[in-house]
NUMAR-227083 format. One record per residue (C-alpha): residue number from 1; residue in one letter; x, y, z. Coordinates in nm, 2 decimals. Each point is the difference from the previous one (the first is absolute). Example, Ala and Ser with C-alpha at 12.3 -4.5 7.8 and 13.67 -1.06 7.14 Angstrom:
<pts>
1,A,1.23,-0.45,0.78;
2,S,0.14,0.34,-0.07;
</pts>
This chain:
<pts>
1,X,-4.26,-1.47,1.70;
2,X,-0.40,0.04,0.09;
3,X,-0.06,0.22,0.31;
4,X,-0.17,-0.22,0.32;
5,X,-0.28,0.24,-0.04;
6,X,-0.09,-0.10,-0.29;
7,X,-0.17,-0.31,0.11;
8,X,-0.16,0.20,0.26;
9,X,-0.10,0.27,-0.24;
10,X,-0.20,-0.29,-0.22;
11,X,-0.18,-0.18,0.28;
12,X,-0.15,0.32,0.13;
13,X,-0.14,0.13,-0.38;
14,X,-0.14,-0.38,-0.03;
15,X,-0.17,-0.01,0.30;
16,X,-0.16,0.39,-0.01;
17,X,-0.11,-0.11,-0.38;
18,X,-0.15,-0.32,0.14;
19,X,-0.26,0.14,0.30;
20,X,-0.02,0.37,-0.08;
21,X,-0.33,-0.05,0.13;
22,X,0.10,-0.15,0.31;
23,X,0.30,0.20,0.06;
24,X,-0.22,0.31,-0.03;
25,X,-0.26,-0.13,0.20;
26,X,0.24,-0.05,0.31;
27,X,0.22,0.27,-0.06;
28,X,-0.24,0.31,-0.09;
29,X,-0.29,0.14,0.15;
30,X,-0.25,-0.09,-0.25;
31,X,-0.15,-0.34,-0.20;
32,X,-0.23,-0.03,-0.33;
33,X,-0.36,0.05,0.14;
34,X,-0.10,-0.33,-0.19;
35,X,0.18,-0.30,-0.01;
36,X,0.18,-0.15,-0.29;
37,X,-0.03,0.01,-0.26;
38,X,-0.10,0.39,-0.04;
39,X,0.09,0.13,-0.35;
40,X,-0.06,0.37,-0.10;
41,X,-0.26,0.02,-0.24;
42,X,0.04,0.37,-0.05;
43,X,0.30,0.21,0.16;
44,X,0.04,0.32,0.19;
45,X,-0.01,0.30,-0.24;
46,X,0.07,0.30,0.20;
47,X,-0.23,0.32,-0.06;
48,X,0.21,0.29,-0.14;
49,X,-0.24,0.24,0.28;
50,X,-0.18,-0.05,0.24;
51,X,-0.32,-0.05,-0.16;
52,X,0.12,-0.10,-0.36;
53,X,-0.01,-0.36,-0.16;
54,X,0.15,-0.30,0.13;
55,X,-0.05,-0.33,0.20;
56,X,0.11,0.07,0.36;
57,X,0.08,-0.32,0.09;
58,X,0.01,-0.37,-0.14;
59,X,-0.28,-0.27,-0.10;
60,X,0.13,-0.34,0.09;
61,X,-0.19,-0.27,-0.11;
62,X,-0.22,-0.26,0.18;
63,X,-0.34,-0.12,0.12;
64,X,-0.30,0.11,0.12;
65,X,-0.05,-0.12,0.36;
66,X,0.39,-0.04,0.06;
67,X,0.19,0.16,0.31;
68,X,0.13,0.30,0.01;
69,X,0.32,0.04,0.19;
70,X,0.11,0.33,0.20;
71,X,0.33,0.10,-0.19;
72,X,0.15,0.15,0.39;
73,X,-0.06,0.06,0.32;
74,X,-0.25,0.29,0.08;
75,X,-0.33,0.15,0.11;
76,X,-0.30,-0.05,-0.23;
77,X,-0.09,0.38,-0.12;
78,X,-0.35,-0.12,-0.19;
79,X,-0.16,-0.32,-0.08;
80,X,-0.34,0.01,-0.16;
81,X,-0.15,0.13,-0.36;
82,X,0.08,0.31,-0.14;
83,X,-0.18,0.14,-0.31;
84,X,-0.06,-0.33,-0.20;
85,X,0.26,-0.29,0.15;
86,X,0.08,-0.09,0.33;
87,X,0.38,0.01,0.14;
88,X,0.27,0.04,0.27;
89,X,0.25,0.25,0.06;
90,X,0.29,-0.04,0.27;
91,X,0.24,0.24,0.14;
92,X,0.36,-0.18,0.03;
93,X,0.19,0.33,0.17;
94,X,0.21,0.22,-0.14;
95,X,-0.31,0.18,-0.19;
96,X,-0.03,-0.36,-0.20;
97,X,-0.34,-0.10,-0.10;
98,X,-0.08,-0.31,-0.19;
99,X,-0.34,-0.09,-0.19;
100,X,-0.18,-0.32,-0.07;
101,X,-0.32,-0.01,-0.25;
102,X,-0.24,-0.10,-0.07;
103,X,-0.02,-0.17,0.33;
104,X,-0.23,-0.18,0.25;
105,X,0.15,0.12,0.32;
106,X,-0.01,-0.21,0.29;
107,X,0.21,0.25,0.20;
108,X,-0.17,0.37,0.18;
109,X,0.16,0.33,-0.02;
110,X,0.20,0.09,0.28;
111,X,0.13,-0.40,-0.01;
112,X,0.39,-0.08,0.06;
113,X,0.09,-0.27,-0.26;
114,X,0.32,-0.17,-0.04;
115,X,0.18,-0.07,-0.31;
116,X,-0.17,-0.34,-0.20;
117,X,-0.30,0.07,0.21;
118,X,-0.32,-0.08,-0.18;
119,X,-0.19,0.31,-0.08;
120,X,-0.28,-0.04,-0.22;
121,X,-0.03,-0.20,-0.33;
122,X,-0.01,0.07,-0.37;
123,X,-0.30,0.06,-0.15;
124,X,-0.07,-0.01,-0.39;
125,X,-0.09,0.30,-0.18;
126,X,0.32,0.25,-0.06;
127,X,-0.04,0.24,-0.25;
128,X,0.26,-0.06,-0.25;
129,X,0.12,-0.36,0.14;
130,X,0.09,-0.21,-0.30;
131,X,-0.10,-0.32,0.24;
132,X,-0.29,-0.14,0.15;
133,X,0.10,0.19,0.32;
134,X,0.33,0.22,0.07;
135,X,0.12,0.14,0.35;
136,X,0.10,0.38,-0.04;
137,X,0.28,0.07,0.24;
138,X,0.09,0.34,0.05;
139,X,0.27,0.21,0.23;
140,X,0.05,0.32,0.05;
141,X,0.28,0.20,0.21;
142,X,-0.24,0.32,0.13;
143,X,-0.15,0.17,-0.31;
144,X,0.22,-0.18,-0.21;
145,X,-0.05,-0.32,-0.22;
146,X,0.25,-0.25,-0.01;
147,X,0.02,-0.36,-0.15;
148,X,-0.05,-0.26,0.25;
149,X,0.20,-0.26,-0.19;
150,X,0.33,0.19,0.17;
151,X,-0.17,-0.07,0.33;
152,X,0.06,-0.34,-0.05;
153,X,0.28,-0.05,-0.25;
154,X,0.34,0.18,0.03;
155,X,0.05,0.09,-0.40;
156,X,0.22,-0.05,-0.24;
157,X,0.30,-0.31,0.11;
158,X,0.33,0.23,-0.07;
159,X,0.29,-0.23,-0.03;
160,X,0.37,0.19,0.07;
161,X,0.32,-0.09,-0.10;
162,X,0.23,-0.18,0.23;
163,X,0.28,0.25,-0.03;
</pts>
């Protein structure tokens, strides 16, 4: 004999495998700072020290000019160039910073922004972008780098058995 909660077991893995997007989106604190699609060109690579190798954050693909979304709620830290590119940095809470470039802002420093707020747009030019423009999203929790992908996604699906 099958167990009632089978049925029930099934309909909630088909429906969090159907919107994962969605579910995140009202669920968690945090959305995709572009909108769909948004695939990962080139993937976080962790540095082994602080000031070694790596890619401290993720290049998502997409187009010069389009909008760029604030990933959470928070307080704009900078908006404006720095060195050679122009970008936006936001403090969520909880010592979480994200990072958007290269980026036309259209928010100001010191600006409270809400998450899927516009905050600037991307512009082309992104050293190492394998498109015509990429959107390089970074987080970090205090002095250390983490992948913002896990901001917005929950991991691996883990199935268990029903016994």
């Amino acid at each position: 004999m099958r167990s009632p909660l089978v049925p029930l077991v099934f309909a909630c893995l088909v429906a969090a495998l159907l919107a994962p997007g969605q579910a995140q989106a009202r669920a968690g604190r945090f959305a995709w700072p572009l909108a769909p699609p948004h695939p990962v060109l080139r993937p976080f690579s962790p540095p082994s020290t602080p000031f070694g190798p790596g890619h401290r954050g993720v290049d998502l693909e997409s187009a010069s000019g389009r909008p760029v979304l604030a990933a959470g709620d928070g307080v704009v830290v900078f908006a404006g160039r720095l060195a050679d590119r122009e970008l936006v940095s936001v403090e969520h809470g909880g010592r979480l910073r994200t990072t958007y470039e290269p980026v036309a802002p259209v928010v100001t420093t010191g600006q409270r922004v809400r998450r899927g707020e516009v905050i600037g747009h991307v512009q082309p030019g992104h050293r190492g972008c394998a498109a015509t423009a990429c959107l390089h999203w970074g987080a970090r929790r205090g002095p250390e780098y983490v992948n913002p992908i896990r901001l917005v996604s929950p991991g691996r699906v883990r199935l268990l058995p029903l016994s």
